[in-house]
N, C-alpha and C positions, 0 to 999 in steps of 0.2 A: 503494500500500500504506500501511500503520497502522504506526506506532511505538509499543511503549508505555514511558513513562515511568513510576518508581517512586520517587521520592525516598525516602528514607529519612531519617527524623526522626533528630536530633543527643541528643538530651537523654536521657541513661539517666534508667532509669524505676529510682528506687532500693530500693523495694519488689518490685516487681512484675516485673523484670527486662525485659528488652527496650527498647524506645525510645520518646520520649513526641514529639510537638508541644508540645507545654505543662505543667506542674505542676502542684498542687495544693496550697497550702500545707498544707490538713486532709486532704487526699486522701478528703475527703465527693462522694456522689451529692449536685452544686447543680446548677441551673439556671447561676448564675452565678460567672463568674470574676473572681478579685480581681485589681488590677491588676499581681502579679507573672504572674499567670499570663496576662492580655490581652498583656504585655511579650513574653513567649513567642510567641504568637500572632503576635503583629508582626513580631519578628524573623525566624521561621517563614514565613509569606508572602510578607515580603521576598527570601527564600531559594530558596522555592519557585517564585517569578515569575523570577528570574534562570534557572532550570534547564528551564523550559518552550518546546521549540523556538518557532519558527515557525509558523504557518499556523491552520489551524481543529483544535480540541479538545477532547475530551472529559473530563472529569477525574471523579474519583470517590477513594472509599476505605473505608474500613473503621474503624468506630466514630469516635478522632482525626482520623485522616484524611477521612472523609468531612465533619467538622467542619472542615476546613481545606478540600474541596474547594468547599464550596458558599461558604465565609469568601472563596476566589477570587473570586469576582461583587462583591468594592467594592476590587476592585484594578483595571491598567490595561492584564489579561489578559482582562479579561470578554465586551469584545465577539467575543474568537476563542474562546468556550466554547459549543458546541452543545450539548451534552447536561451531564449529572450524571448519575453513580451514588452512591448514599447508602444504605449498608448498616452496620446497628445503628450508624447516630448521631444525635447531636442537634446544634442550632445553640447556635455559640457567644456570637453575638450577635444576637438572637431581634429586638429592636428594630430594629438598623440593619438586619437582611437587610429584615424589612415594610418597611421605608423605603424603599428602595433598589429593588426587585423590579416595581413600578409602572411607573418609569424605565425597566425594562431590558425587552426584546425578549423575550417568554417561549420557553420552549426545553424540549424533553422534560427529564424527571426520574424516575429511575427509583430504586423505593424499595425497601429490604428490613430487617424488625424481626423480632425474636423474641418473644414473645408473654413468656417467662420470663428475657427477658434482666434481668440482676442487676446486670451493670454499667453499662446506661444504660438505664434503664425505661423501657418502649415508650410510657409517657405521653410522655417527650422527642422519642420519634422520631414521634410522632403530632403533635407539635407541629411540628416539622420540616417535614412534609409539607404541614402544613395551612396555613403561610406564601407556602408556594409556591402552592396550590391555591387560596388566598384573591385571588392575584395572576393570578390564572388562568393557570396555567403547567402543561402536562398533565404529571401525575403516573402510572403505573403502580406500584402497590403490590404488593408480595409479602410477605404477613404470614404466621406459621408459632406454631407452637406451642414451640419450641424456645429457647432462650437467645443467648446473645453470639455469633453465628454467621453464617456463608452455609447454608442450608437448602441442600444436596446435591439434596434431592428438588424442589425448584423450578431448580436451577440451569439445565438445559437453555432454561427459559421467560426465566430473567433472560439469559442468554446472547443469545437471540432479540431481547428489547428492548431491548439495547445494541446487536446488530447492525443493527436496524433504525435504531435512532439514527444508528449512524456510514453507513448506505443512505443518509441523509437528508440527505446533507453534500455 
């Protein structure tokens, strides 16, 4: 049988309420993070890898999170990572994953953007995807017309491509 793990990010989010992985000093849509917030990022991962049993796994998340699960692949959990799920996010370190990704064993990747998301414009999570697909690492995308979201109306299909993922283990 499957465990799932949920970490739960530490860092209130002081605008926005609820929990961050990281900050933002201007709390701007960038591309890039300044180094208080890579600071985050680091200690974040560090955190994250201590809390990750044993054995083969699949990691994923949601917008932050999915930016922290794919950030997993240049730590010393990567080669027990068979799949990814990555829904409305983008990369945090767009450079070092192309880096990196060459090097590592390609593994399903399973995608999901909103088309109107406002908190991380699908140009990001386009770029996401296409690091990995550059690397030839099969990608399944589920793109939608909706904003900062899991599309309900695709769900059943993403649920299918994770399950197949974890078949494959």
């Amino acid at each position: 049988g499957w465990d799932v793990l949920c970490p739960q990010a530490e860092i209130e989010h002081p605008t926005k309420g609820g929990y961050a992985w990281w900050l933002r000093a201007d709390d701007t849509i960038s591309h890039v993070l300044d180094s208080s917030s890579q600071s985050n990022v680091n200690d974040s991962l560090i955190r994250v890898t201590q809390e990750i049993p044993d054995g083969p796994i699949i990691v994923g998340g949601f917008s932050q999170g999915g930016a922290m699960a794919s950030a997993l692949l240049e730590t010393d959990v990567q080669d027990r990572i068979f799949g990814l799920v990555l829904i409305a996010t983008k990369t945090i370190r767009p450079e070092s994953l192309d880096a990196s990704l060459p090097f590592l064993k390609p593994r399903p990747v399973v995608w999901m953007h909103g088309k109107s998301d406002h908190l991380v414009p699908i140009d990001y999570g386009y770029e996401h995807a296409e690091i990995f697909e550059a690397a030839d690492w099969p990608v399944i995308r589920f793109e939608h017309e909706k904003g900062h979201m899991v599309n309900q109306n695709q769900f059943d299909e993403l649920k299918t491509a994770i399950q197949e993922m974890a078949n494959s283990i």
